[in-house]
C-alpha positions in Angstrom: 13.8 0.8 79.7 12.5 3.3 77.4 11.1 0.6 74.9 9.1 -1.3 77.8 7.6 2.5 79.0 6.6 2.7 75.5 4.6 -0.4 75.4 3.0 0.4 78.7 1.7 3.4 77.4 0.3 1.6 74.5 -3.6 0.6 75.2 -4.3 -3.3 74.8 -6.3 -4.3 72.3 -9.3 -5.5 74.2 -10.2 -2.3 75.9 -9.8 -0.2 72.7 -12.5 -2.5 71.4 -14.6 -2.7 74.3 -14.7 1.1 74.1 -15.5 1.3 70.5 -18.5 -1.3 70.8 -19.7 0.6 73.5 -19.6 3.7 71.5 -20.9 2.3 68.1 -22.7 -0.7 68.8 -24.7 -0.9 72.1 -26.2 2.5 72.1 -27.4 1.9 68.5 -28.6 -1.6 68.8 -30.7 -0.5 71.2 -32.6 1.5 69.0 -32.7 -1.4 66.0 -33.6 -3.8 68.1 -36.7 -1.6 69.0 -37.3 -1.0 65.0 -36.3 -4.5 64.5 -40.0 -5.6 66.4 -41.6 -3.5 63.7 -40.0 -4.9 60.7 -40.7 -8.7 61.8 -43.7 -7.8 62.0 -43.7 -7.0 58.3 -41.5 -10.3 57.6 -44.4 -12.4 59.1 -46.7 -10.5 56.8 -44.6 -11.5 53.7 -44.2 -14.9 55.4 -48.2 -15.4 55.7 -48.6 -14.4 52.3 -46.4 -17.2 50.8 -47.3 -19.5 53.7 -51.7 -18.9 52.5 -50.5 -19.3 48.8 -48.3 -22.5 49.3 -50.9 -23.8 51.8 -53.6 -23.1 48.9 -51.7 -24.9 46.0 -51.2 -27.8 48.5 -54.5 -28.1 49.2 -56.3 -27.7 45.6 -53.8 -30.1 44.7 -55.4 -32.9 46.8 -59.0 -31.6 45.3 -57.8 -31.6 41.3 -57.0 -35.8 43.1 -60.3 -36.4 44.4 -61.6 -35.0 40.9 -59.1 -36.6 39.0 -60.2 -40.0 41.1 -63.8 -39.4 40.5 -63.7 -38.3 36.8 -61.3 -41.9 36.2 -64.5 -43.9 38.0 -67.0 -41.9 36.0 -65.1 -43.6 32.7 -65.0 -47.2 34.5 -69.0 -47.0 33.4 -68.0 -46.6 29.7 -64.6 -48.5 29.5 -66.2 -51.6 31.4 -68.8 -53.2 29.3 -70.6 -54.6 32.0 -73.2 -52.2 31.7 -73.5 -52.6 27.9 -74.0 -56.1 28.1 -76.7 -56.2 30.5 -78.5 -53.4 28.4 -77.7 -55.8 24.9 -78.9 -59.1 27.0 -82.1 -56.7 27.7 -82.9 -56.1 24.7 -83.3 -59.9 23.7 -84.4 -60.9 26.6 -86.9 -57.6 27.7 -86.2 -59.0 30.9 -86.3 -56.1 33.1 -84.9 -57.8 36.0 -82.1 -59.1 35.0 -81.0 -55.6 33.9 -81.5 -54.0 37.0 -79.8 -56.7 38.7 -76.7 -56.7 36.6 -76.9 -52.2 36.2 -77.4 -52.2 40.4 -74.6 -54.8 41.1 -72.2 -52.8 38.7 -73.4 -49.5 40.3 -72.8 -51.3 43.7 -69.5 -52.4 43.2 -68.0 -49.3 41.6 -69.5 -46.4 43.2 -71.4 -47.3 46.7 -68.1 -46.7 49.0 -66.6 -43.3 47.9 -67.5 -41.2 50.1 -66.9 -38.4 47.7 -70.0 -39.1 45.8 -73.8 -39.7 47.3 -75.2 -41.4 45.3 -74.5 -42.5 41.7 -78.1 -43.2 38.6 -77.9 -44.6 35.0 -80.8 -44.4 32.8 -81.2 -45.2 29.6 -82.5 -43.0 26.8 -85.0 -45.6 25.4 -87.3 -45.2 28.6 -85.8 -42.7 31.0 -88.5 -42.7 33.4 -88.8 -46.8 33.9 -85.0 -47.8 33.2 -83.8 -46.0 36.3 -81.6 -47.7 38.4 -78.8 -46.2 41.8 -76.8 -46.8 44.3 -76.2 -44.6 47.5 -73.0 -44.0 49.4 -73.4 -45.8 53.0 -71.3 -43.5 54.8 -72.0 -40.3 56.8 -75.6 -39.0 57.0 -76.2 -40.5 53.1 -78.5 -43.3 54.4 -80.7 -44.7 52.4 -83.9 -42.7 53.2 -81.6 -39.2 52.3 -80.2 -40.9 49.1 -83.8 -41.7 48.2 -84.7 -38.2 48.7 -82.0 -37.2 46.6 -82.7 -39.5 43.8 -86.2 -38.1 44.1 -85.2 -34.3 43.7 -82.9 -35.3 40.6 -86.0 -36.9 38.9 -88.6 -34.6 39.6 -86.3 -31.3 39.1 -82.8 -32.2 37.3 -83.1 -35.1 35.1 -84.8 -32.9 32.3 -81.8 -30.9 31.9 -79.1 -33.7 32.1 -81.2 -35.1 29.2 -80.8 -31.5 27.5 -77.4 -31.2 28.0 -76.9 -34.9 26.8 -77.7 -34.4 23.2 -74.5 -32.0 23.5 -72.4 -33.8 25.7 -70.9 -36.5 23.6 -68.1 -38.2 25.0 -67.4 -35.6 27.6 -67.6 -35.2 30.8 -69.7 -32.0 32.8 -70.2 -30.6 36.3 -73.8 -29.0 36.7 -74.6 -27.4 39.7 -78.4 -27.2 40.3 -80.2 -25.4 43.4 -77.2 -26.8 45.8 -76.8 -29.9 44.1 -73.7 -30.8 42.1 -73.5 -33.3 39.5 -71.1 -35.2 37.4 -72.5 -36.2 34.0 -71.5 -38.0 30.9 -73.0 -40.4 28.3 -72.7 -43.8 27.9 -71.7 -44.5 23.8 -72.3 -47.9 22.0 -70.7 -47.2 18.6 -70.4 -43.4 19.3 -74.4 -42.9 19.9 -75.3 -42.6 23.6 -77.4 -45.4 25.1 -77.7 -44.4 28.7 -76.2 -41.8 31.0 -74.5 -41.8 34.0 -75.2 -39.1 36.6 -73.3 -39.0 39.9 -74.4 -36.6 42.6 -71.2 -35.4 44.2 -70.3 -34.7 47.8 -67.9 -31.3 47.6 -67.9 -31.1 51.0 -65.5 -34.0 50.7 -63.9 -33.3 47.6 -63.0 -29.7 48.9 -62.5 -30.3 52.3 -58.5 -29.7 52.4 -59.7 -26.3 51.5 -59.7 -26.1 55.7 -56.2 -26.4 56.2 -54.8 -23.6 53.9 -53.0 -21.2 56.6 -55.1 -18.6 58.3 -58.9 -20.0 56.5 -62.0 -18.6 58.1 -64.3 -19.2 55.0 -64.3 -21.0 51.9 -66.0 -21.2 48.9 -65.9 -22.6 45.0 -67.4 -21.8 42.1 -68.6 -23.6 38.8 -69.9 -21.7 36.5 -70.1 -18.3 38.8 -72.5 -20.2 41.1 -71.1 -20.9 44.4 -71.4 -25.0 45.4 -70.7 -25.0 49.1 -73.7 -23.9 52.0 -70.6 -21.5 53.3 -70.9 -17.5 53.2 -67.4 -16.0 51.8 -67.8 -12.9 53.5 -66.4 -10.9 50.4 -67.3 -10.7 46.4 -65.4 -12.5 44.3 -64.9 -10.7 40.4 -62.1 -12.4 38.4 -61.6 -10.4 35.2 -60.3 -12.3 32.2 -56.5 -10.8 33.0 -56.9 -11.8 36.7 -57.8 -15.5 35.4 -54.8 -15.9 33.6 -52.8 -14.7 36.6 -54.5 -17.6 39.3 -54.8 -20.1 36.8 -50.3 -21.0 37.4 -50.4 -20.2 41.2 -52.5 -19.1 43.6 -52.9 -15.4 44.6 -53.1 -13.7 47.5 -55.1 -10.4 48.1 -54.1 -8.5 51.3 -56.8 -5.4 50.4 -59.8 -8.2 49.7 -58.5 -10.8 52.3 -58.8 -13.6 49.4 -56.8 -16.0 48.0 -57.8 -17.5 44.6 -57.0 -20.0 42.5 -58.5 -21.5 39.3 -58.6 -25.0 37.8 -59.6 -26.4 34.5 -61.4 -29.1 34.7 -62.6 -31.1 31.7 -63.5 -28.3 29.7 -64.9 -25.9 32.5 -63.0 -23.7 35.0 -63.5 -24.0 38.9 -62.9 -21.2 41.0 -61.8 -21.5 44.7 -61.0 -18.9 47.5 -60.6 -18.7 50.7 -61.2 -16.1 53.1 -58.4 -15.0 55.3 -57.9 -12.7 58.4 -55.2 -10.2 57.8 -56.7 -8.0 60.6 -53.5 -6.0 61.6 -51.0 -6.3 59.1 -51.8 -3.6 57.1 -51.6 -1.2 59.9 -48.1 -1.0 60.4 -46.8 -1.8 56.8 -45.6 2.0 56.0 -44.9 2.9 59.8 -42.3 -0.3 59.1 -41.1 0.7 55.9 -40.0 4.3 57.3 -38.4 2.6 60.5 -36.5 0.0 58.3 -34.9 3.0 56.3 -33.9 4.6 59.6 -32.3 1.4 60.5 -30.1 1.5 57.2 -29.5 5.2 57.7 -27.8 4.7 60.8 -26.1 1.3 60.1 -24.1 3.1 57.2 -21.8 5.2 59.4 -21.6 2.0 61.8 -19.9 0.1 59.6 -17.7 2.5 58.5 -16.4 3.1 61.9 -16.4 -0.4 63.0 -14.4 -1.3 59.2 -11.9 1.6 59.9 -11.3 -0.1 63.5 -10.6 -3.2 62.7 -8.2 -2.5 59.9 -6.3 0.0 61.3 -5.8 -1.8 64.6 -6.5 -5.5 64.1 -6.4 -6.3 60.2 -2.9 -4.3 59.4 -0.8 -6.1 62.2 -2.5 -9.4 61.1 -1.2 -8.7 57.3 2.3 -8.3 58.4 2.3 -11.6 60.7 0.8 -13.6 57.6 3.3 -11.5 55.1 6.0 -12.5 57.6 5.2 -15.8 57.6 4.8 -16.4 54.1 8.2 -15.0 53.7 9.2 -18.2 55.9 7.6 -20.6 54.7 9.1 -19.5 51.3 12.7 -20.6 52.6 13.5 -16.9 54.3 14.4 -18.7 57.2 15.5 -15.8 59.8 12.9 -13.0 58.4 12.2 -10.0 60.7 8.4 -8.2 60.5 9.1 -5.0 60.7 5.3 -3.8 61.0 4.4 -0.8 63.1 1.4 -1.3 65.6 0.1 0.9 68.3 -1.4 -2.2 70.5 0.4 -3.6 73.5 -0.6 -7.4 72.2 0.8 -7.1 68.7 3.6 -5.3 69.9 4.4 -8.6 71.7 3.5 -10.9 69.0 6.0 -9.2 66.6 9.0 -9.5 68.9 7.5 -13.3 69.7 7.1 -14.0 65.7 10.7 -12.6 65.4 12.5 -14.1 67.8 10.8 -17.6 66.9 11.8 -16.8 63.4 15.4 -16.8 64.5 15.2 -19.8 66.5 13.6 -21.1 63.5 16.5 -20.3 62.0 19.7 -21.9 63.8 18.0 -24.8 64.4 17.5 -25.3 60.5 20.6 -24.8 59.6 22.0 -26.9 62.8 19.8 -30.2 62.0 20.5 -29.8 58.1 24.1 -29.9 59.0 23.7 -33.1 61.4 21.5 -34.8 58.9 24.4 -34.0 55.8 27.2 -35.8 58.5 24.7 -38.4 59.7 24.2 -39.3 56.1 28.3 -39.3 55.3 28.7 -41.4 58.4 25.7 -44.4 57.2 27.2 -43.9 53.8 30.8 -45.1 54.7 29.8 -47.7 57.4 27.7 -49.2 54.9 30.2 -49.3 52.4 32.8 -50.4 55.0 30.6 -53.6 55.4 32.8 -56.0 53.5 33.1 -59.5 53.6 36.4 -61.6 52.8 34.5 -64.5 52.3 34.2 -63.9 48.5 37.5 -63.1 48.3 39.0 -66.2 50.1 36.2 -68.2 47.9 38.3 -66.6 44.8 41.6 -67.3 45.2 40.7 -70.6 45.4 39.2 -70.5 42.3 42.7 -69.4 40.7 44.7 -71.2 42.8 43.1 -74.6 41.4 42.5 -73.0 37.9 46.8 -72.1 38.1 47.5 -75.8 39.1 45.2 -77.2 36.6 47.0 -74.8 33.5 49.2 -72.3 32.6 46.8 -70.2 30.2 45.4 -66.7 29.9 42.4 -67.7 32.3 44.6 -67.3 35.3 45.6 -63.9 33.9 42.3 -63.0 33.2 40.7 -63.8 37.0 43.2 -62.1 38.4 42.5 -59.0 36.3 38.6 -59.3 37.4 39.9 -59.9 40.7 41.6 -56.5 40.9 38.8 -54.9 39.8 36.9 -56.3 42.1 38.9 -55.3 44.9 39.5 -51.9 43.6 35.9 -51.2 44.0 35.3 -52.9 47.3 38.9 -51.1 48.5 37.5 -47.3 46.9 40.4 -46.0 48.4 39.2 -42.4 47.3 36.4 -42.3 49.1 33.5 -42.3 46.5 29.9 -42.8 47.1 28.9 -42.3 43.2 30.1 -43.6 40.1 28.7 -43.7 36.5 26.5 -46.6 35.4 29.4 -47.7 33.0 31.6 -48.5 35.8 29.8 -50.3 37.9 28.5 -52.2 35.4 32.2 -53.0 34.6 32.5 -54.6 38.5 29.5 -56.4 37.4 31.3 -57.7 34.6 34.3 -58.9 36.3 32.3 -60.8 39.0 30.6 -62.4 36.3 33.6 -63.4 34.6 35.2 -65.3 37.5 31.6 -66.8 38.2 31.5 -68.2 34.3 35.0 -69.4 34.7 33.7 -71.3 37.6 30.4 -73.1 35.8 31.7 -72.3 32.1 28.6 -73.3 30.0 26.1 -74.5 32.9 26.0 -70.4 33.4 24.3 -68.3 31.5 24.7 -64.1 31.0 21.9 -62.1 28.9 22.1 -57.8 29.1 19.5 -55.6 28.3 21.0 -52.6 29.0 20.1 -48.9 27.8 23.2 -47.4 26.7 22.1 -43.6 26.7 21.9 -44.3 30.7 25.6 -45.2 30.9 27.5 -42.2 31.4 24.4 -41.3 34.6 26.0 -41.7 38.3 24.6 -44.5 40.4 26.1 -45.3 43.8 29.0 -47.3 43.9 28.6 -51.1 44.3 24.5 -51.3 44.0 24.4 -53.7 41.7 27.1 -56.8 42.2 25.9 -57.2 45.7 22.7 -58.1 44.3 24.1 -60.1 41.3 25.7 -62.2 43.3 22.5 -62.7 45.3 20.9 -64.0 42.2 24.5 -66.5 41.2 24.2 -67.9 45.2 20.3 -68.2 44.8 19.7 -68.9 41.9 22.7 -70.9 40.2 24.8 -72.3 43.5 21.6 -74.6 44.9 21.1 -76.2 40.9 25.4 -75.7 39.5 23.9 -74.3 36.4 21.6 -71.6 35.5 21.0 -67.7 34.5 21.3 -64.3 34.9 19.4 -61.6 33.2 20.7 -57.9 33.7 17.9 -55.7 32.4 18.6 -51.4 32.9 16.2 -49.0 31.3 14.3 -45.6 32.0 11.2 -45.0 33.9 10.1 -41.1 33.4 12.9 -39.8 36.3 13.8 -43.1 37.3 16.2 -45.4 36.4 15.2 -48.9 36.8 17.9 -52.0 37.0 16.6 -55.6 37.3 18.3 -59.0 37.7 16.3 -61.8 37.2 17.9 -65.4 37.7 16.1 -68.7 37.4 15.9 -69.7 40.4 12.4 -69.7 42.3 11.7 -68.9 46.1 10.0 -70.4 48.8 7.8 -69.1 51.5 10.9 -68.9 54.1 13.2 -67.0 51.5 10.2 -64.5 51.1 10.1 -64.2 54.6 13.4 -63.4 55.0 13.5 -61.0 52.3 10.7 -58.8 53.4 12.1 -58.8 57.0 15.8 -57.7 55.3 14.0 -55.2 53.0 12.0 -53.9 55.8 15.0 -52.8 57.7 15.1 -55.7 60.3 17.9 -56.1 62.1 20.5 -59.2 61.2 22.6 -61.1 64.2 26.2 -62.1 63.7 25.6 -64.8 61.6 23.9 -64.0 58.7 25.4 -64.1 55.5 27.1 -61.9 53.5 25.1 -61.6 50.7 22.2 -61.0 53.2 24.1 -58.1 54.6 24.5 -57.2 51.0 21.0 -56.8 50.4 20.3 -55.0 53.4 23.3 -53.0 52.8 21.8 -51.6 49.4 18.8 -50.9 50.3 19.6 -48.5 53.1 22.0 -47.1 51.2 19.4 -46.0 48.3 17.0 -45.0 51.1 19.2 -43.0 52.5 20.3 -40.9 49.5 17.3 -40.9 47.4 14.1 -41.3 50.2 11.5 -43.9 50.1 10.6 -43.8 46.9 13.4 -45.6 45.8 15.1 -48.8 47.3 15.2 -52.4 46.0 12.8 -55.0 45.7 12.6 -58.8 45.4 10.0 -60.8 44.2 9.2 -63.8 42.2 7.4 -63.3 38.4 5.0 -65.2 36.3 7.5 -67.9 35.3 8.9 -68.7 38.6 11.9 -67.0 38.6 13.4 -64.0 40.8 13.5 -60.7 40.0 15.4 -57.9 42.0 14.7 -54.7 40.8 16.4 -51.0 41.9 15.0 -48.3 41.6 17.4 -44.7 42.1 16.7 -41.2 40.8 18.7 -40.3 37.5 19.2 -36.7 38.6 21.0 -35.8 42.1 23.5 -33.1 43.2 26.4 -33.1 41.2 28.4 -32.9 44.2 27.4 -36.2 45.4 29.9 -37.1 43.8 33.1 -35.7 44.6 
């Protein structure tokens, strides 16, 4: 009675934790998840920042494309003689036609339906002014009249200083940006001296425009040579010192203060310079504020977990060690083990005197089924071994009852010797389950010397036997049931034949094989795996049927599955059965 008062008194586990999260964990979550608003907010600014750079990279990559695309059909003009040859065939025909035709349809075909350039000129440097020829892109608002305007504008105001800036140009390539007009420029070399040049007015309004998607964009703008390209106002001055270039020339780089993000390519042998305007309206407010309420939030969570760590060690973690310690100690073989551990909560109170009374339950019952399993065993054991037939033995003294009539020599002395050892083992009058591999193998011997008396020569004997296993135990009459499986099989159905007795080590195993010459069919397979597989025989199967069945529960039974007997047919037609026992067992096994 004045144990079960005890464990009244004792609070259960639940409420003491109810009571402790009330204390230590809803009155201060309350206040962080007020703080908690604060400092997502200054997780989303961190988050916009990388989102704008990543965003930016993304999108300059698919404008360094456009370029790269551009800059690859800008070379198609030089690599592809077409041009060439329709300036050579000029100048032995002077047929100014033809030129134009063959320049235009080039021009055409290359450059008239990318919509990333307006309109694309060669000229060549012997007459500038008269061997002019173009193409127009026919997408958009570039129509014809606008490209014509354009083409117009270049020769009035640009074409001067594209002719300047050829003479040092050689086999480069240049942007040139001229009052809101950008160009791509290059020469055209016939044995590294420029013939012509090819000019193509670019579109950056399509070259740049995945500029628009970078995260949280109002504005953009790009730059080639410090002169801004684009009709778009930044809203904001952008000054990249030399250290600043290095930085945004890797990855792009966000300025919070500015509200820019920059980011510079090299292009050919010039640097372009893009960035965006951004609207951070907001997030710069509440940075510190955030920053203070964050550390609040850490000083208070310190003392939290300490209380909420002493807690659950002192009232769930410490009973929980001595359950596991308890069961370890079981499932190390201390079959029985009491946990002793002290615990001040109603449910672990009853867990312990659960854990220990299972652990004596556990107990009996261990020792009780061991016990059943050790006389089960004993009892297959000697009814297997009990499972004798006379019919061998009748078969026998037949054998020496004709060989006695037929002579008086030592051969009748001799059979009947074999034939007591024979019955000696089958009789084992002591009781024995094991024996050492020497002695059986010397019942073997004397069933094999009445079976040679019986064929004489038509019968054959070869051993292969490994003589350091002889003095191991192997259970008693495992072997001669199985030899005289192979003399029935394999030497009764022809009146002559073999018998090979081959015993040898296998890392723990001992391995004993009998191989005799005669072959099996499809129904003597069958019957073998059903005997092997345990099924079960009626009244009138054989003997040495039994006697294969017989052996191979008996080796089951001692040694497990891993061991047993199999039978099966090799390479050269013949029939091997091979045992497999375990060369180490309790000594006892023997008594």
């Amino acid at each position: 009675m004045g144990k079960k008062v005890k464990e009244k008194r004792k609070k259960p586990l639940g409420f003491s934790m109810v009571g402790v999260l009330l204390l230590c964990w809803l009155l201060p979550l309350m206040l962080i998840a007020s703080s908690m608003l604060y400092f997502v907010s200054a997780m989303l600014g961190r988050q916009i920042e990388k989102a704008v750079t990543s965003s930016m990279d993304n999108a300059v990559k698919i404008s360094e494309i456009r370029l790269a695309d551009i800059l690859a059909a800008s070379r198609n003009a030089s690599y592809m003689t077409n041009i060439k040859d329709s300036y050579k065939a000029y100048q032995k025909s002077m047929s100014e036609r033809e030129l134009h035709s063959g320049v235009s349809f080039f021009l055409d075909q290359q450059y008239k339906y990318d919509v990333s350039m307006s309109c694309c000129m060669v000229f060549f440097l012997e007459n500038p002014e008269r061997l002019f020829y173009y193409t127009y892109n026919n997408y958009g608002d570039n129509n014809r009249r606008n490209s014509d305007g354009r083409v117009a504008f270049f020769r009035n105001n640009v074409q001067d200083e594209v002719l300047r800036m050829g003479e040092t140009l050689d086999t480069d390539t240049r942007l040139l940006f001229f009052q809101g007009h950008l160009y791509m420029v290059r020469n055209l070399m016939d044995s590294f001296k420029p013939y012509a040049m090819l000019v193509i007015e670019l579109n950056p309004g399509d070259i740049f425009d995945s500029l628009d998607s970078v995260w949280g964009a109002e504005h953009y703008q790009v730059y080639v040579d410090g002169m801004p390209i684009l009709e778009q106002k930044l809203g904001a001055e952008v000054d990249l010192d030399d250290d600043r270039y290095d930085s945004v020339m890797a990855n792009s780089v966000y300025n919070d203060e500015e509200g820019l993000t920059y980011k510079v390519i090299r292009w050919e042998k010039q640097e372009l310079v893009l960035a965006i305007k951004v609207n951070n309206t907001g997030l710069l407010d509440d940075l510190y504020m955030l920053r203070y309420v964050f550390f609040l939030v850490v000083v208070f969570m310190i003392p939290l977990a300490a209380i909420v760590f002493w807690f659950f060690h002192a009232k769930v973690s410490r009973p929980v060690g001595g359950l596991v310690k308890a069961s370890k100690k079981i499932m190390g073989g201390e079959y029985g083990y009491q946990n002793e551990s002290k615990v001040d909560s109603r449910e672990f109170a009853y867990l312990n005197r659960t854990f220990n009374a299972m652990s004596l339950e556990l107990k009996y019952q261990f020792e009780r089924i061991y016990k059943e399993e050790l006389e089960l065993k004993d009892a297959q054991i000697l009814a297997l071994q009990s499972q004798i037939n006379p019919h061998f033995l009748n078969n026998t003294l037949e054998i020496i009852n004709w060989e006695a009539r037929m002579n008086g020599d030592d051969k009748v002395s001799s059979m009947i010797e074999a034939l007591g050892t024979m019955l000696s083992a089958t009789m084992n009058r002591e009781q024995r389950r094991f024996v050492t591999l020497a002695e059986e193998l010397s019942y073997v011997d004397a069933y094999l010397h009445i079976i040679s008396r019986r064929f004489g020569s038509r019968f054959k004997v070869y051993r292969d036997i490994d003589k350091s296993l002889l003095h191991l135990e192997v259970p008693i009459l495992i072997i001669q049931p199985i030899v005289e499986n192979a003399v029935e099989h394999g030497v009764e159905a022809h009146r002559e034949g073999m018998v090979a007795i081959r015993i040898y080590a296998d890392w723990d195993k001992m391995v004993i094989e009998i191989k005799n010459n005669g072959g099996m069919d499809s129904k003597d397979k069958e019957k073998v795996d059903f005997l092997l597989s345990g099924g079960k025989q009626d009244s009138k199967a054989g003997h040495v049927s039994l006697g294969i069945q017989n052996v191979n529960r008996r080796i089951r039974i001692i040694y497990g599955s891993e061991c047993g007997l199999t039978i099966q047919s090799d390479e050269e037609n013949c029939t091997v059965s091979r045992i497999v026992v375990k060369m180490q067992h309790d000594s006892n096994k023997s008594q």
